[in-house]
Backbone as JSON, one array per atom type, in Angstrom:
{
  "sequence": "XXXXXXXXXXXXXXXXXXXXXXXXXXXXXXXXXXXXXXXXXXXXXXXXXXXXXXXXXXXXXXXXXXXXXXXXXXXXXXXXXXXXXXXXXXXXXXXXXXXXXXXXXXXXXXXXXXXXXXXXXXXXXXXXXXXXXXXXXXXXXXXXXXXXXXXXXXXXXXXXXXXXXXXXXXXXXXXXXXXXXXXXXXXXXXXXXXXXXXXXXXXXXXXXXXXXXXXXXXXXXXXXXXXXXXXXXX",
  "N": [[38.21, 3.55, -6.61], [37.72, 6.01, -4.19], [35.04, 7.58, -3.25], [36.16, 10.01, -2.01], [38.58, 10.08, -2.1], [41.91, 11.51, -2.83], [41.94, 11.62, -5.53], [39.97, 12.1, -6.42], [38.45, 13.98, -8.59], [35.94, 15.09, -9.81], [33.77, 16.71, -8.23], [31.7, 17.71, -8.22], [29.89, 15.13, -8.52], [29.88, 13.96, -6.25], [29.66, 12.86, -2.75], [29.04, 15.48, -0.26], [29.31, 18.32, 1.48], [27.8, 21.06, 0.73], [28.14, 24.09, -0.86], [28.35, 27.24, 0.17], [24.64, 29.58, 0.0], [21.8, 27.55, 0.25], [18.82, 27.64, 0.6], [18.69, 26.13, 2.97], [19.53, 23.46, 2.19], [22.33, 20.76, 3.25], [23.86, 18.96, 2.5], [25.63, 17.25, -0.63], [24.16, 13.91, -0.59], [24.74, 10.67, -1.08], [22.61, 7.65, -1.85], [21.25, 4.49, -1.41], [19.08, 3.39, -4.0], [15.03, 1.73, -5.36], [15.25, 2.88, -8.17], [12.57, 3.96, -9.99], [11.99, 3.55, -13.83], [10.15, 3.73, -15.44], [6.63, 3.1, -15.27], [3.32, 2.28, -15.63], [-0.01, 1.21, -15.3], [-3.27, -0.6, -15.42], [-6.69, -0.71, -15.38], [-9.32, -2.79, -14.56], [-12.23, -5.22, -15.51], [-12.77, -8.31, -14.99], [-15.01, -11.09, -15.65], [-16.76, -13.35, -14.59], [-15.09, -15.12, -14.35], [-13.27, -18.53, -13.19], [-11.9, -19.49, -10.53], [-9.48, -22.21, -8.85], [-9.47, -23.03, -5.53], [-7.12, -23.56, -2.53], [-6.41, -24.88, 0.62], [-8.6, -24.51, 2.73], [-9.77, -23.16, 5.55], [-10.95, -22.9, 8.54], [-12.29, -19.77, 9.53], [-12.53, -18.5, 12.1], [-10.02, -19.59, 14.75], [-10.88, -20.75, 16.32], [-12.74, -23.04, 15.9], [-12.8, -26.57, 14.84], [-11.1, -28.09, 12.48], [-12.79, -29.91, 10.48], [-14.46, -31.16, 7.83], [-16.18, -28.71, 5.45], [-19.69, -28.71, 5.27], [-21.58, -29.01, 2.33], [-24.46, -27.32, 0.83], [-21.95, -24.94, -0.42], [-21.44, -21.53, 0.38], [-20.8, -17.97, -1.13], [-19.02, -15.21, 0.24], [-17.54, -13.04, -0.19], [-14.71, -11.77, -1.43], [-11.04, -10.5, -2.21], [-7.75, -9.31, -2.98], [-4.6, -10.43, -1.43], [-2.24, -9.77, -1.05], [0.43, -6.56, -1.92], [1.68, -7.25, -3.74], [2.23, -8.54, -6.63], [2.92, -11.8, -8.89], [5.09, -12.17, -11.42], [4.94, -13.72, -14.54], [6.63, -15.61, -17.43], [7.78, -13.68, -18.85], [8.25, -11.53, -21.44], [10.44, -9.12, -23.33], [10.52, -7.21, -26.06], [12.02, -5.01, -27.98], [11.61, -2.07, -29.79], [12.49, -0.88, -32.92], [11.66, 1.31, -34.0], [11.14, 3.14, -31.95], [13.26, 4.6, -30.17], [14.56, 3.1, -27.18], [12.31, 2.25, -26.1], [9.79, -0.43, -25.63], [8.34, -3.67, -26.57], [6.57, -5.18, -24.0], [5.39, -8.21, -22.45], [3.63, -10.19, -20.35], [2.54, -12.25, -17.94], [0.32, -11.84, -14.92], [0.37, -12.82, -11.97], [-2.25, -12.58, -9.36], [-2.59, -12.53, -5.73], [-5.51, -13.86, -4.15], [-7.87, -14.04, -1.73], [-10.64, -15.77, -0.53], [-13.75, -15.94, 1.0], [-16.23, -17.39, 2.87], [-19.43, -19.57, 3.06], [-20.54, -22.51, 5.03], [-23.03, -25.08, 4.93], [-23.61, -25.09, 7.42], [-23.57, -22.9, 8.42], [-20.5, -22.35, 9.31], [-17.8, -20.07, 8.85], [-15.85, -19.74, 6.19], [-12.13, -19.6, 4.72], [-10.35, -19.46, 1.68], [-7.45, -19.57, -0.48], [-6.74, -18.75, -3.38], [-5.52, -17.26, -6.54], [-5.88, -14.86, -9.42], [-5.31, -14.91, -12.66], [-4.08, -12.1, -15.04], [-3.21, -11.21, -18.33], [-0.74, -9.37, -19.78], [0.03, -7.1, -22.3], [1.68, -4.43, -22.87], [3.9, -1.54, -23.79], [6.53, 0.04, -22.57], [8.83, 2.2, -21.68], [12.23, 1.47, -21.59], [15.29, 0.92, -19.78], [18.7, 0.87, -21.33], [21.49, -1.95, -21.57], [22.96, -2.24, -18.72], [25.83, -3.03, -16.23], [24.65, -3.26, -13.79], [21.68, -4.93, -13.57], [18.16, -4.4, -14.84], [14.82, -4.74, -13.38], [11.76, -6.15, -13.79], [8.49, -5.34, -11.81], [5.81, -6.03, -9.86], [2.71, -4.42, -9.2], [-0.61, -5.09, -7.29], [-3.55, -5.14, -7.16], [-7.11, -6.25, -6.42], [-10.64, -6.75, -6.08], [-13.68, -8.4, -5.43], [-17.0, -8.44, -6.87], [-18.8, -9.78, -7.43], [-20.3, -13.03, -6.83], [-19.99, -17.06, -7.59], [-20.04, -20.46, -5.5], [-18.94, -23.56, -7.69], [-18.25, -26.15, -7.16], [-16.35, -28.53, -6.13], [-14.04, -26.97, -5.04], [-13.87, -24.69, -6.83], [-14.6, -21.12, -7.31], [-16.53, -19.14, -9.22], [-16.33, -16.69, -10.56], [-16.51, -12.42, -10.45], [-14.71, -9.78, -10.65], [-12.76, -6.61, -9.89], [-9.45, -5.42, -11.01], [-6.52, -4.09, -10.34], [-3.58, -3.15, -11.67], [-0.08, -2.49, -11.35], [2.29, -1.91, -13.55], [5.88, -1.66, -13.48], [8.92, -0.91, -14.69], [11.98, -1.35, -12.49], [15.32, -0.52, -11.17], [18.04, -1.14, -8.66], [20.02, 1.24, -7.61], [22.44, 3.71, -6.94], [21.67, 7.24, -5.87], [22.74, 10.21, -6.11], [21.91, 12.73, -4.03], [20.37, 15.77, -2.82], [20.42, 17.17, 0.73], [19.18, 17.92, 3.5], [20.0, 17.36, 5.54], [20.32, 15.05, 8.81], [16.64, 13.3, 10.19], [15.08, 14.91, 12.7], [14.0, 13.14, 15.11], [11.26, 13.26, 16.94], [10.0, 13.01, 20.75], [7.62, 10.39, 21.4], [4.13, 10.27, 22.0], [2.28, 9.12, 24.32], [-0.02, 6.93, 24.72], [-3.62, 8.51, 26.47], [-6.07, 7.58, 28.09], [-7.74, 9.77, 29.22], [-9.74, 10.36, 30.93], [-10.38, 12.27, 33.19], [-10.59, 14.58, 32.07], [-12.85, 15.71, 31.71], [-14.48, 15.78, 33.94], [-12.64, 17.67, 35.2], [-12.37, 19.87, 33.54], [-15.05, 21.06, 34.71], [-16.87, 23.69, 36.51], [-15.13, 25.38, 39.41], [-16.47, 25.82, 41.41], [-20.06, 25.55, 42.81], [-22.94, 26.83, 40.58], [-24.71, 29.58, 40.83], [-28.76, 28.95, 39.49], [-30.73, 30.48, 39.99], [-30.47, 32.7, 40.56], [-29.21, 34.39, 38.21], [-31.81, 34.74, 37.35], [-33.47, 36.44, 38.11], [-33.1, 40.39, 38.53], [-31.84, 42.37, 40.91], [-31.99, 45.37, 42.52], [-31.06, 47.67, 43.97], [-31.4, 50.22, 46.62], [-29.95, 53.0, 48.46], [-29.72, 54.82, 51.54], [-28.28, 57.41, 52.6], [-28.27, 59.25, 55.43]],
  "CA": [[38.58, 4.83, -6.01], [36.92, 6.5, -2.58], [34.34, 8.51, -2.89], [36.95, 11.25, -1.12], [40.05, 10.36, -3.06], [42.49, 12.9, -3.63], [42.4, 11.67, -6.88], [38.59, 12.08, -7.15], [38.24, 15.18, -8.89], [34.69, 15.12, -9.85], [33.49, 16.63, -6.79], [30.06, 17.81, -8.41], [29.36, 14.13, -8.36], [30.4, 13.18, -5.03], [29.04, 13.17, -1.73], [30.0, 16.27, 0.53], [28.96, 19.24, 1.95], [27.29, 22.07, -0.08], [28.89, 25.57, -0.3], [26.78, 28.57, -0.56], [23.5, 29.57, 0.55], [20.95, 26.46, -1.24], [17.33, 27.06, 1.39], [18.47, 24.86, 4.16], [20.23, 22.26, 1.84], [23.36, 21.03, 3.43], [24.96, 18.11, 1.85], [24.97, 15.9, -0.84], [24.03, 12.28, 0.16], [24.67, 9.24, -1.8], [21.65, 6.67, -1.03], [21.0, 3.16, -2.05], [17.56, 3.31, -3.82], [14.82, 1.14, -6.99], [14.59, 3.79, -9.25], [11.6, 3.56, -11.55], [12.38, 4.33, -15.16], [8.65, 3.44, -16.17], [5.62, 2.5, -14.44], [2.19, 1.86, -16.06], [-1.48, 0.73, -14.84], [-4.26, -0.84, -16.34], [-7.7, -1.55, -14.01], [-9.99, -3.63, -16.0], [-13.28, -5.99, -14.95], [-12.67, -10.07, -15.05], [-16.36, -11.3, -15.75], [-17.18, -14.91, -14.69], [-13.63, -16.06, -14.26], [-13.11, -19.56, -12.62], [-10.69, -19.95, -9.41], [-9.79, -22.92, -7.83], [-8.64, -21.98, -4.25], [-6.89, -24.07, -1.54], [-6.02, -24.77, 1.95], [-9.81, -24.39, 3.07], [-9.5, -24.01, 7.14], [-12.24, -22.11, 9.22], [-11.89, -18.35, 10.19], [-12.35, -18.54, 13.59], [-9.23, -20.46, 14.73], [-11.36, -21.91, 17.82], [-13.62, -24.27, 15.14], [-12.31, -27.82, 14.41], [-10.91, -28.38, 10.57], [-13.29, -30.52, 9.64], [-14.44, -30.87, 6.36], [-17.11, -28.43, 5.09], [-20.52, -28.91, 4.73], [-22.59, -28.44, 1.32], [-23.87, -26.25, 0.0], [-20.71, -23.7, 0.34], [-22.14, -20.08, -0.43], [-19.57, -17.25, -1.59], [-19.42, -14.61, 0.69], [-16.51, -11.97, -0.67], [-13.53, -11.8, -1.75], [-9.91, -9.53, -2.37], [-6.3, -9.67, -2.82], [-4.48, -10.69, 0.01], [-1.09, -9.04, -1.03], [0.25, -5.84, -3.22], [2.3, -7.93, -4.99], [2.15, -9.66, -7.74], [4.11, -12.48, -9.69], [5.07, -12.04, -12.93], [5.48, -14.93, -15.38], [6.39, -15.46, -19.0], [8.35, -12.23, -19.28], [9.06, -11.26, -22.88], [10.51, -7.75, -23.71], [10.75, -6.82, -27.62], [12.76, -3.48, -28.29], [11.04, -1.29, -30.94], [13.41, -0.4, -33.66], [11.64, 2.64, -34.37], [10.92, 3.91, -31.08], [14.49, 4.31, -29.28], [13.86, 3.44, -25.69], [10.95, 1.53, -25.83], [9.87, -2.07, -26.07], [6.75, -4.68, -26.0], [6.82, -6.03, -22.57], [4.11, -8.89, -22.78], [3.79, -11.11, -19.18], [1.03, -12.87, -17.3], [0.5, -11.0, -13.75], [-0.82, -13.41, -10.82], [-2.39, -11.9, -8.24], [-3.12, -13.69, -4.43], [-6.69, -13.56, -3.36], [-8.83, -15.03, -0.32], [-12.09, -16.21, -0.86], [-14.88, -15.8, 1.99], [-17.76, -18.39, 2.5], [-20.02, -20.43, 4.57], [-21.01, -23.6, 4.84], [-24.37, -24.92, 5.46], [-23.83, -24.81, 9.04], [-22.62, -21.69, 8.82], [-19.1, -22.32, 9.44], [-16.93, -19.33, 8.07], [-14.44, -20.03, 6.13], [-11.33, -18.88, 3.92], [-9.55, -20.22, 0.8], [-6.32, -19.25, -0.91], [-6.1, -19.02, -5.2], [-4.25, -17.01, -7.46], [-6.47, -14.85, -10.6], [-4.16, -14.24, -13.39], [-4.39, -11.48, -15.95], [-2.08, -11.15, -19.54], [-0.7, -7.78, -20.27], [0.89, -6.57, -24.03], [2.15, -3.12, -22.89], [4.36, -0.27, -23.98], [7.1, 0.88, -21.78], [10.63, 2.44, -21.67], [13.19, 0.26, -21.18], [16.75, 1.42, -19.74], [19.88, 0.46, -21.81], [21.96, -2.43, -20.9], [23.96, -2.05, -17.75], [26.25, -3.72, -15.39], [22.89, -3.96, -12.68], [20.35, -5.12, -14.46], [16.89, -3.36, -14.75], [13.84, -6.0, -13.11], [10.49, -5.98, -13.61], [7.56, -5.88, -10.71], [4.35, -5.77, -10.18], [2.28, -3.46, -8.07], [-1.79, -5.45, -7.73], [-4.73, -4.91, -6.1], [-8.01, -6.7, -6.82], [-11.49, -7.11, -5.31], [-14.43, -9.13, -6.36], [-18.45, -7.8, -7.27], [-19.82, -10.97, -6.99], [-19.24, -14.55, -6.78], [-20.62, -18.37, -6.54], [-19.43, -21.63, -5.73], [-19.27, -24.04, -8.82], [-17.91, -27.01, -6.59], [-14.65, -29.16, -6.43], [-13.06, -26.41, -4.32], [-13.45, -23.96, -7.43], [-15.33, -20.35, -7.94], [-16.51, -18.41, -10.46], [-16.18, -14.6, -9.58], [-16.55, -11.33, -11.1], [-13.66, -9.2, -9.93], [-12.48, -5.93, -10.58], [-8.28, -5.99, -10.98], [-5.56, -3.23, -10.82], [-2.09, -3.99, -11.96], [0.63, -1.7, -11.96], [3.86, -2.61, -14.06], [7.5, -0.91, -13.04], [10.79, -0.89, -14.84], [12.9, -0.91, -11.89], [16.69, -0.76, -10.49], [19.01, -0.89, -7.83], [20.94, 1.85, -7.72], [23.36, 4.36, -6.12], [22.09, 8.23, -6.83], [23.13, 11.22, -5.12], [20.48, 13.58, -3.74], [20.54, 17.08, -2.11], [19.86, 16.83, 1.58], [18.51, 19.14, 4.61], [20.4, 16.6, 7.19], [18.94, 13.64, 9.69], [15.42, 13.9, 10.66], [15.25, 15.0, 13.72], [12.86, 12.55, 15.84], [10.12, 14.26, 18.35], [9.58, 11.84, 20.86], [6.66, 9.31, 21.1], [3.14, 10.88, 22.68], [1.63, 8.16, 24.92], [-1.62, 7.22, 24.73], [-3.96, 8.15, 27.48], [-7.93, 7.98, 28.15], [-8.15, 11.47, 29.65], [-11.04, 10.47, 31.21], [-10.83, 13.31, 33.9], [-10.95, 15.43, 31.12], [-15.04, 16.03, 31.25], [-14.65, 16.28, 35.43], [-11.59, 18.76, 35.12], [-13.51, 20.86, 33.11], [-16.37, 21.97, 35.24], [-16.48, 24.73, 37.46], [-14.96, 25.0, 40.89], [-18.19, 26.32, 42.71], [-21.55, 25.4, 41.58], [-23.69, 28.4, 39.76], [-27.24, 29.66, 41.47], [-29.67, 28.66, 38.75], [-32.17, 31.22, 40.3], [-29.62, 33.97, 40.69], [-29.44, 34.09, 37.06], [-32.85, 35.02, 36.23], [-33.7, 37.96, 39.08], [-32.47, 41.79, 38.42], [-32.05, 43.06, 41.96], [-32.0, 46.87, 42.37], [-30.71, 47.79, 45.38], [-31.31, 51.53, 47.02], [-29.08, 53.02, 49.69], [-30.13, 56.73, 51.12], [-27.33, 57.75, 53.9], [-28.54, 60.51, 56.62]],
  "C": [[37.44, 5.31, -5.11], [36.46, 7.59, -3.63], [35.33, 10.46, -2.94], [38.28, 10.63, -1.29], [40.54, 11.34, -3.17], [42.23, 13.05, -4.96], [41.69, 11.82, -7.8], [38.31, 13.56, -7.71], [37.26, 15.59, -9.44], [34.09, 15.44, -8.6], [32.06, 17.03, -6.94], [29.66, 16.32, -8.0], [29.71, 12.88, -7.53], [29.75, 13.36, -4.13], [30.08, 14.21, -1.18], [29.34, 17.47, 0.74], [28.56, 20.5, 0.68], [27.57, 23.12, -0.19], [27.71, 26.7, -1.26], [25.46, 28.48, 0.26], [22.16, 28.23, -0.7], [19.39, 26.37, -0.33], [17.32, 25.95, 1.97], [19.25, 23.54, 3.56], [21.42, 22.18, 2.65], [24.23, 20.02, 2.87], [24.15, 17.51, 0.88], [25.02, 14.66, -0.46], [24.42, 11.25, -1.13], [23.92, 8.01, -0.96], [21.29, 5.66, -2.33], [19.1, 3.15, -2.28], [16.86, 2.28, -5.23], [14.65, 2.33, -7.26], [13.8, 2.93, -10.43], [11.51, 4.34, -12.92], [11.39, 4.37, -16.06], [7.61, 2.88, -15.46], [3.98, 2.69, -15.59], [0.65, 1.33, -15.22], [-2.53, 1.04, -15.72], [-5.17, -1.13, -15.11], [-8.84, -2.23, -15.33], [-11.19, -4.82, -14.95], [-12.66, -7.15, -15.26], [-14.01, -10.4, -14.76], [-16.36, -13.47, -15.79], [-16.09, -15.85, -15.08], [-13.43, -17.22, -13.11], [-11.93, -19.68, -11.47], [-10.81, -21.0, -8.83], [-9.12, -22.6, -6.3], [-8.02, -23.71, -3.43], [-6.7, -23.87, -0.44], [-7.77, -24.02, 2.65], [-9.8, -24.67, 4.22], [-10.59, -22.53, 7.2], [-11.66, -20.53, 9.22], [-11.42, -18.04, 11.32], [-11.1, -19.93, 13.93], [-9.52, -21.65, 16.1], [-12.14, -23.21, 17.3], [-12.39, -25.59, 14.9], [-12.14, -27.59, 13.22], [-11.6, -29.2, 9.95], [-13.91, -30.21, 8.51], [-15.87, -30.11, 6.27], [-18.24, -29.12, 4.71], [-21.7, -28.34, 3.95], [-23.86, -28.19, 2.16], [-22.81, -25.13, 0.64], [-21.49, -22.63, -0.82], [-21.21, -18.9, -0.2], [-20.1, -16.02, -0.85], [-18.7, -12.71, -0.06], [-15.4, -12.36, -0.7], [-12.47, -10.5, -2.24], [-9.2, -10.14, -2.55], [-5.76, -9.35, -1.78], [-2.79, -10.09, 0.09], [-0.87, -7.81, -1.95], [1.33, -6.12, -4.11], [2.02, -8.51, -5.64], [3.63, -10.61, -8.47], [4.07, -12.54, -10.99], [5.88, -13.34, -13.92], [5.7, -14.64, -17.23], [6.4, -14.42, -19.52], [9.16, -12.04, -20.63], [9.63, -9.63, -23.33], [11.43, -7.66, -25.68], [11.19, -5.12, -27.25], [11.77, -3.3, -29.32], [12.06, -0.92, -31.65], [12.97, 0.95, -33.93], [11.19, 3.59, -33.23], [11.94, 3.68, -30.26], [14.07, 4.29, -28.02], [13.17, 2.77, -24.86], [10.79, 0.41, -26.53], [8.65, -2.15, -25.37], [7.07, -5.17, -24.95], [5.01, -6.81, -22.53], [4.48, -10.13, -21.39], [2.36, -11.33, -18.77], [1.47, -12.17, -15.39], [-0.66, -12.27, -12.83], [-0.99, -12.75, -9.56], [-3.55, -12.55, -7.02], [-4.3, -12.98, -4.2], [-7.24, -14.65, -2.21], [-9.87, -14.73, -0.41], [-12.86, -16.48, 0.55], [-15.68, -16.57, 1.3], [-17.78, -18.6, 3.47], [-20.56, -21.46, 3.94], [-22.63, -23.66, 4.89], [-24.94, -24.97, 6.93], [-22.87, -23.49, 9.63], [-21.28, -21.22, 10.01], [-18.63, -21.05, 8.37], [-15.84, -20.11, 7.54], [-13.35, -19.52, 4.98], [-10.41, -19.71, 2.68], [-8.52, -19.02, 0.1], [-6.2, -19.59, -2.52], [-5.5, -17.91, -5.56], [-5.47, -16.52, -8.9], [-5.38, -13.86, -11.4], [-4.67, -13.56, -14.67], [-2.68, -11.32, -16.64], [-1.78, -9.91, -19.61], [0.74, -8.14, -21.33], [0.96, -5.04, -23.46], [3.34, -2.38, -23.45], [5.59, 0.33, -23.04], [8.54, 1.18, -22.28], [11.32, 2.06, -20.92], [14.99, 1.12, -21.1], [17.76, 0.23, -21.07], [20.98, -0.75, -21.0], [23.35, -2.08, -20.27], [24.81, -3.51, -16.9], [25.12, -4.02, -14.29], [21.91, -3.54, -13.94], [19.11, -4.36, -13.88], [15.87, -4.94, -14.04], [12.57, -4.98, -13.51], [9.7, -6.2, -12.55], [6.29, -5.43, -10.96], [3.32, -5.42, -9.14], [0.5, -4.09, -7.96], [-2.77, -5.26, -6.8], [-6.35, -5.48, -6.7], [-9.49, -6.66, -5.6], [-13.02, -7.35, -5.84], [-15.97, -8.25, -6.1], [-19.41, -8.55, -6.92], [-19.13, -12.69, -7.55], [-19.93, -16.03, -6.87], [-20.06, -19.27, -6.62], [-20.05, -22.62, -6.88], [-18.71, -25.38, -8.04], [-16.44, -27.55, -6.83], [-13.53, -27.99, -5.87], [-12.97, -24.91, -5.61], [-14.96, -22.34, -7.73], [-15.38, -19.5, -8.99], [-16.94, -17.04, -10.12], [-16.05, -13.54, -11.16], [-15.72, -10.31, -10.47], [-13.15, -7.59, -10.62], [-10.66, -5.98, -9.75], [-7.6, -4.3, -11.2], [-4.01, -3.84, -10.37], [-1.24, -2.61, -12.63], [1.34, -1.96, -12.31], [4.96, -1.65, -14.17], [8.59, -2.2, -13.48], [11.62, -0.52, -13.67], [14.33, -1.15, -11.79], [17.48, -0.45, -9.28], [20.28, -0.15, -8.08], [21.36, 2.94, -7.16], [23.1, 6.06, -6.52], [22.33, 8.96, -5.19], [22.18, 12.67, -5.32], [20.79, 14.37, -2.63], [19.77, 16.38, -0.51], [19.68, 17.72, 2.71], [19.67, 18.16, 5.7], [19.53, 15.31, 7.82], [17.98, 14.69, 10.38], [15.76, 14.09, 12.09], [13.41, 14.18, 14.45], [12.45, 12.56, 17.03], [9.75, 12.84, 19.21], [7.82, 11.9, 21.39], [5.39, 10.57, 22.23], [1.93, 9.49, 22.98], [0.47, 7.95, 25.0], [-2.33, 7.28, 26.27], [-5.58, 8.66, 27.29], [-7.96, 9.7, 28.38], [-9.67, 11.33, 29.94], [-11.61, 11.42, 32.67], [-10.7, 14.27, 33.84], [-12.18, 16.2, 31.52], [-14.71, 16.57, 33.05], [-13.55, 17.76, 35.92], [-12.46, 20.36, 34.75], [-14.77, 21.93, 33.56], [-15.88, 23.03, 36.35], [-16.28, 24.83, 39.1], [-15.92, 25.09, 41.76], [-19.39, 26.19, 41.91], [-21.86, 26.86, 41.94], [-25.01, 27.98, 40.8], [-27.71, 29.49, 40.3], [-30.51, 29.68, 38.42], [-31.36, 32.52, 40.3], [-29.3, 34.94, 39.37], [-30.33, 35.14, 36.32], [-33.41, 36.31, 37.11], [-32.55, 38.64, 38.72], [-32.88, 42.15, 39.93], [-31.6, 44.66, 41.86], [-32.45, 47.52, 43.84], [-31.3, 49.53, 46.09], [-30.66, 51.99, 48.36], [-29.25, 54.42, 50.27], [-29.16, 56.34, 52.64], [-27.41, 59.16, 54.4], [-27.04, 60.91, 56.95]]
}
């Protein structure tokens, strides 16, 4: 059945125009959105954790690919997306807490590794440092659309050195947020479409500073003399 059925007689929980004075509201909308029914974050240190990285190609994309040369020395490092992948997703219900369940997964999160060679070549590698989480959250009820899990990450390292064979050992600090989400259909008060101002072009304004000055140059000397005139008329 439509939305705007005759036959829909729920009209609180329909889309359609708003009656009455509501501060500018004028309709409700029905919009496709994830709602999050739980979200969480943990930030936490990783002390002298091992990465191996791949795909080791220069920075500069004008250098040749040849192969690094020892010693490779660790320059910095981050995460290179704010996603994360979540593996080895278990969710336990609580019997005595309606609602809520163990959600216990491993969270990998992409980083890129900075270095130099000994001919100080830059260069960049690609691994993956994964942290476990045992958390706590509230868990929707099962539906026709299922609920997912994601994972919100952000990392960036303290310090670092190469241990060889393509692999380092880093000190990193890690944030990982974890969301119950879903795809789903709500209906939300609305003012109307934005109305969009248009675009403001960029420009130097560099005859700004010459605009500015004064049409007739100033006396300097005119300035600093008090004249004091006298006028006697016979």
């Amino acid at each position: 059945m439509s939305f705007y059925s005759y036959k829909n007689c729920n009209q609180d929980c329909c889309p359609g125009s708003i009656k009455g004075e509501c501060k500018g509201l004028r309709e409700k909308v029905c919009v496709q959105v994830k709602k999050v029914y739980d979200s969480c974050m943990q930030q936490e240190q990783l002390d002298k954790i091992c990465v191996t990285v791949s795909d080791l190609t220069p920075v500069c994309d004008c250098e040749c690919a040849a192969p690094f040369t020892p010693p490779i020395c660790f320059e910095s490092c981050r995460s290179s997306g704010c996603a994360g992948t979540i593996r080895n997703l278990i969710i336990d219900r609580i019997c005595d807490r309606p609602g809520f369940a163990r959600v216990r997964c491993a969270v990998d999160i992409p980083i890129d590794i900075l270095f130099t060679d000994s001919c100080c070549r830059e260069g960049i590698g690609h691994g993956v440092v994964t942290v476990s989480k045992d958390v706590i959250l509230c868990i929707p009820e099962e539906s026709i659309v299922p609920f997912t899990m994601e994972s919100l990450v952000s990392a960036i390292c303290v310090s670092g050195r190469y241990c060889g064979n393509n692999t380092f050992e880093l000190t990193i600090c890690v944030t990982v947020i974890l969301k119950v989400l879903a795809e789903v259909e709500m209906l939300i008060p609305s003012f109307g479409f934005c109305s969009v101002p248009p675009c403001e072009e960029f420009a130097e304004n560099v005859c700004d500073e010459f605009f500015s000055l004064p049409l007739f140059p100033q006396s300097p000397c005119a300035d600093n003399k008090t004249c004091t005139c006298s006028c006697t008329c016979n």
